[in-house]
C-alpha positions as CSV (number, residue, x, y, z in Angstrom):
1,X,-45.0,-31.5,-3.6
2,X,-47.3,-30.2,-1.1
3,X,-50.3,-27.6,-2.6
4,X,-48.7,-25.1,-0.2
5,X,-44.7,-25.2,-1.5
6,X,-45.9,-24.2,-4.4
7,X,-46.7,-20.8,-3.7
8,X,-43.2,-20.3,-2.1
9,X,-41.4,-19.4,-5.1
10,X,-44.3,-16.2,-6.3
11,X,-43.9,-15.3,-2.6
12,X,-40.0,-14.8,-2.6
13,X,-41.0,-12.8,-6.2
14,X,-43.2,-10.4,-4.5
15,X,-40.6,-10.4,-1.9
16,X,-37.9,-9.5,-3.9
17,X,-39.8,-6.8,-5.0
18,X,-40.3,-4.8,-2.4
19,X,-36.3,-5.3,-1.7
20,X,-35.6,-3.8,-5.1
21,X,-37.9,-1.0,-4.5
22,X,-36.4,-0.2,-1.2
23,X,-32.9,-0.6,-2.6
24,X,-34.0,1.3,-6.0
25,X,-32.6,-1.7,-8.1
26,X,-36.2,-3.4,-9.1
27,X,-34.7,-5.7,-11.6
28,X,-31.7,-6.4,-9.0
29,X,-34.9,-7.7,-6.2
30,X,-36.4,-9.4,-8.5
31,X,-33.5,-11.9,-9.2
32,X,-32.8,-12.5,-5.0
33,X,-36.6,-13.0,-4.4
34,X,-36.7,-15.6,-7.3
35,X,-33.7,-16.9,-5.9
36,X,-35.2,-17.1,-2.4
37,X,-37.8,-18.7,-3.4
38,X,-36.7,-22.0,-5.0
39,X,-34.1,-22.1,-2.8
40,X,-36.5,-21.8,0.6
41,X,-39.1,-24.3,-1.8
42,X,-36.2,-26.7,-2.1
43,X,-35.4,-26.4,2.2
44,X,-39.3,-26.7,2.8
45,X,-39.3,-30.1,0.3
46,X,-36.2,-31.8,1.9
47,X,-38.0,-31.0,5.5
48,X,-41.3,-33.1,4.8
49,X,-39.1,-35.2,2.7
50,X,-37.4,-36.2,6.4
51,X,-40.8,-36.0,8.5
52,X,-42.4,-39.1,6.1
């Protein structure tokens, strides 16, 4: 895996975040950003998987 996929997953964290702040459900945000986040990591993977 690529040096830069791997910050995906913290990303979609910090995402979720703000989502749960914004929706007042922190906990709630936190689960869709880490959910995000591997799933998006896993897309990005499969994609330079295909370009080799």
């Amino acid at each position: 895996m690529n040096h830069r996929n791997n910050m995906l997953v913290p990303a979609g964290l910090f995402i979720g975040i703000g989502i749960g702040m914004a929706m007042e459900n922190l906990v709630a945000g936190l689960f869709i950003g880490l959910g995000v986040g591997f799933l998006f990591s896993t897309i990005v993977y499969m994609i330079e998987a295909n370009k080799k």
